[in-house]
C-alpha positions in Angstrom: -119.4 217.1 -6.4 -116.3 216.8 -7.3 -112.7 215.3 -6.2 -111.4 218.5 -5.3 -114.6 219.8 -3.7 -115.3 216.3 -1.7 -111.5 216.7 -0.5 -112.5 220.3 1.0 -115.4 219.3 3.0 -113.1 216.4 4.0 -110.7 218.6 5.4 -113.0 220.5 7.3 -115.4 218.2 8.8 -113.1 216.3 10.6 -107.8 217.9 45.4 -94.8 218.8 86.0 -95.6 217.1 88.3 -93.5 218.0 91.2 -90.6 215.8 91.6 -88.5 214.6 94.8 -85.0 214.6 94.5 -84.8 210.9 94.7 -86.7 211.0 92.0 -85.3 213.4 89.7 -82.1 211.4 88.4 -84.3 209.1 87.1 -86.8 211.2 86.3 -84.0 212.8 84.4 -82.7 210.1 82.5 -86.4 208.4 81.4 -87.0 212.4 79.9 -84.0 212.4 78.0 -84.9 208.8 76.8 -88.4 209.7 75.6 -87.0 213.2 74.0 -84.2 210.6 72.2 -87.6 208.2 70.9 -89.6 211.6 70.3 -87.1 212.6 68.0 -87.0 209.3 66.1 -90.8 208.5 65.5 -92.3 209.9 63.5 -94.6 213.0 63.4 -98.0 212.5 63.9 -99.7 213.3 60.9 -102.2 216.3 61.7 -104.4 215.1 58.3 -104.4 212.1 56.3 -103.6 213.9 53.3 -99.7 214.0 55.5 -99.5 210.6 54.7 -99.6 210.9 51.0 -96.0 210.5 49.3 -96.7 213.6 47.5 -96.6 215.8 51.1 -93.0 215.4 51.5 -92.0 217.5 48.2 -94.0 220.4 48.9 -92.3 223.4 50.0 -91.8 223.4 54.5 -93.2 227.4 54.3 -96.3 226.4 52.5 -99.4 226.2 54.9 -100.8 222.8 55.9 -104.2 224.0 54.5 -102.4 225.1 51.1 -100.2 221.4 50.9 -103.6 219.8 51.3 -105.5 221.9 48.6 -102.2 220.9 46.1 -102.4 217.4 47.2 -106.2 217.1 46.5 -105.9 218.5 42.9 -102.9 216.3 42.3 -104.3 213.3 43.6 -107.5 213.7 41.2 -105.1 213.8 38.5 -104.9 218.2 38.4 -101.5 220.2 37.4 -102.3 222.3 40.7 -99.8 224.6 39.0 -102.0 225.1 36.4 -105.4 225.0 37.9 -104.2 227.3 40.4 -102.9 229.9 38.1 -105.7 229.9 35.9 -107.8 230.3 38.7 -106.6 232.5 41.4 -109.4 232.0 43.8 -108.4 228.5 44.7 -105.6 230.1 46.8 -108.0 231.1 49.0 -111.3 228.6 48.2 -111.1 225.7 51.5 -111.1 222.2 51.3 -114.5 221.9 52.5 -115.9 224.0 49.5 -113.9 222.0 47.4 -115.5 218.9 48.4 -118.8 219.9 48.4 -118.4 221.3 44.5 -117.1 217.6 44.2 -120.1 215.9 45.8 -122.8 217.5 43.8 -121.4 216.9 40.7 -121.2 213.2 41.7 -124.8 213.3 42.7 -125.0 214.4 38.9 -124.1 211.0 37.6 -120.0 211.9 37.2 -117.2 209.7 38.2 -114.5 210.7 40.3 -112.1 209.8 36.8 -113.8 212.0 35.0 -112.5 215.1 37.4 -108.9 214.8 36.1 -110.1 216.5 32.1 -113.0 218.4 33.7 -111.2 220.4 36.2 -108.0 220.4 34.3 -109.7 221.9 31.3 -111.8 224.3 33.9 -110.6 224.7 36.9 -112.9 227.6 37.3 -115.5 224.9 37.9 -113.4 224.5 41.8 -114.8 227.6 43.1 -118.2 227.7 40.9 -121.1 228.9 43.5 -123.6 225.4 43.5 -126.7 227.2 43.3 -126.9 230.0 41.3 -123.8 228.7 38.7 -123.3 224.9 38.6 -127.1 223.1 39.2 -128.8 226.1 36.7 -126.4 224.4 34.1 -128.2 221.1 35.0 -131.2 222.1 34.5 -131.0 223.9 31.4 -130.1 220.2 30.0 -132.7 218.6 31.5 -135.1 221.3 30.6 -134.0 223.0 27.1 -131.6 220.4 25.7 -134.1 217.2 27.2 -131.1 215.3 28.2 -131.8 212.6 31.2 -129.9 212.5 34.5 -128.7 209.4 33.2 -126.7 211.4 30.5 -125.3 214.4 32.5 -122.4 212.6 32.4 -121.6 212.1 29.0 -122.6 215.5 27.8 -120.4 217.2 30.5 -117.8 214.8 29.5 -118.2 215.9 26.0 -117.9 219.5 27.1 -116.6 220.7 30.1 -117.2 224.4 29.5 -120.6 224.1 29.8 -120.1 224.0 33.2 -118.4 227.6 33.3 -121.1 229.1 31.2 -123.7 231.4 32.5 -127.2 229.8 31.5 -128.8 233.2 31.0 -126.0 235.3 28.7 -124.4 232.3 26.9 -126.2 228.7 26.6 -130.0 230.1 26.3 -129.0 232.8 23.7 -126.6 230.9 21.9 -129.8 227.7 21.7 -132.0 230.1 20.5 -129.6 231.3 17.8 -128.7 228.2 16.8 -132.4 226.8 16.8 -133.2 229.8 14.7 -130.4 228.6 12.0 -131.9 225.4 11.8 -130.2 223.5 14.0 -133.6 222.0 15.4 -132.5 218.8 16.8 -131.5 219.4 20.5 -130.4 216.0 20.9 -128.1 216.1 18.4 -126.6 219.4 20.1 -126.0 217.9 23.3 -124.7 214.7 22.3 -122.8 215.8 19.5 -122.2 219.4 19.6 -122.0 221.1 22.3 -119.0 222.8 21.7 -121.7 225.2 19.5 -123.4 226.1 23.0 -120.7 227.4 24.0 -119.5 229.4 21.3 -120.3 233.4 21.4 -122.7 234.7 18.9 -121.4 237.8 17.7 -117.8 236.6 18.1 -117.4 233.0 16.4 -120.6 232.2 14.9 -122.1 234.8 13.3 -117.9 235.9 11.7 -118.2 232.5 10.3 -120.9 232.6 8.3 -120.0 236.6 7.0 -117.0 234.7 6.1 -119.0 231.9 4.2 -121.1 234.8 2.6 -117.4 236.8 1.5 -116.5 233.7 -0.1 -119.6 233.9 -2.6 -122.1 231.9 -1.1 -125.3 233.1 -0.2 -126.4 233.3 3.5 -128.5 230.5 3.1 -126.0 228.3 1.2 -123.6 229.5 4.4 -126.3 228.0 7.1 -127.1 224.7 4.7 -122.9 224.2 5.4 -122.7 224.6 8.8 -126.2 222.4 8.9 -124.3 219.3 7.2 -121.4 220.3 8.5 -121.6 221.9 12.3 -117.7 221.7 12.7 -117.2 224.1 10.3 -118.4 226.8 13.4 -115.3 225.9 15.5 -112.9 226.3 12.8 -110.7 229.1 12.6 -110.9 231.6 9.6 -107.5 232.6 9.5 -105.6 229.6 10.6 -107.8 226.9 8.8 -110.7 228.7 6.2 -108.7 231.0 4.4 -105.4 228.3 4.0 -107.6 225.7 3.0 -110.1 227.4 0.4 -107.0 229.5 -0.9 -105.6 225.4 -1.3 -108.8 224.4 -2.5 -109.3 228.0 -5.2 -105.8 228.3 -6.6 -103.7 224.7 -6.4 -106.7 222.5 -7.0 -108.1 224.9 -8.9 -111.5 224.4 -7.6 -114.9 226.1 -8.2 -117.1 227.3 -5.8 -120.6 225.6 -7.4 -118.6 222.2 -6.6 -118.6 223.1 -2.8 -122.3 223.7 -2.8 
């Protein structure tokens, strides 16, 4: 292979008590005391979450319940803004959900650092139903990808989005598609790859390789590509294929044998 050809695949690989009279004078005086030290203590916090710095800032209309929800997604490291814009069910979702989609992916091996990328990437993942969304995820890795429960972690970490993925229409299809390529090792997918599990077929995978194919290559010489090279699936074709091979064709002057 070439200079120029070795420098293309380069590029692309890379949450009252009654008072008396006598009393009332000083009745009077000890109310108007205790209304004068009412005044200065503080208020009671009604949740612990009041007690947080960050409760002061938020806006006096907002809901107790709502400052709470902002304060738990802040204080795991969230832009609430964000999370709660991409996903305008958490207006509504309560703490106590919250919590519990928190606890079971703990029980799955993650750390409560890992929440700040996870949900910040997905916040979708905050209102996900546990049974028949989140733990169907789980077992598809522990069933179709043979990843341990010791490694839930660092394939989730890897790729959050698996998480928002439905097991039947995306990650079993796309497996199967990808299996049927060549891409055999499942290991290697989940460790490595995973970002191809979560890819649509007909939309990104398959335009890739017609894309390979218009270039000259034939469809196998397309799937041996993406087999060395799996990141050429996540690339885009007009923002990084056609700017680079039209680099690669016409400045370098390349041929196509040399990127075989």
């Amino acid at each position: 292979m070439t200079s120029a050809a070795t420098s293309f695949h380069s590029c692309l690989c890379f949450s009252v008590q009654k008072l008396s009279p006598s009393s009332a004078s000083s009745s009077s005086s000890s109310s108007c005391s205790d209304q004068q030290m009412s005044l200065l203590s503080p208020t009671k916090p009604k949740s612990i979450l009041q007690k947080n710095p960050l409760y002061q800032p938020t806006h006096k209309n907002i809901s107790l319940q709502f400052k709470e929800k902002i304060l738990c997604l802040e204080i795991m490291g969230v832009d609430s803004g964000k999370a709660l814009s991409q996903n305008p069910c958490l207006h509504t979702a309560s703490l106590h959900a919250i919590h519990d989609i928190i606890t079971f992916l703990q029980s799955k091996g993650l750390y409560q650092k890992d929440f700040a990328r996870i949900f910040g990437m997905c916040p979708t993942i905050l209102t996900s139903d546990i049974r028949s969304e989140l733990n169907p995820v789980f077992n598809f890795l522990s069933k179709d990808l043979r990843v341990p429960e010791d490694y839930f972690r660092k394939v989730i970490n890897k790729c959050p989005r698996l998480l928002i993925c439905s097991v039947k229409d995306q990650l079993k299809p796309t497996l199967f598609y990808l299996q049927r390529l060549g891409f055999t090792d499942v290991h290697h997918l989940a460790y490595q790859d995973p970002i191809l599990l979560v890819s649509s077929v007909e939309n990104t995978l398959i335009p890739k390789l017609h894309y390979l194919v218009s270039l000259g290559f034939t469809r196998r010489e397309a799937v041996e590509m993406t087999l060395r090279c799996p990141g050429l699936f996540t690339f885009s074709i007009q923002n990084n294929f056609k700017p680079k091979f039209d680099y690669f064709s016409q400045e370098m002057e390349g041929e196509l044998d040399e990127l075989k």
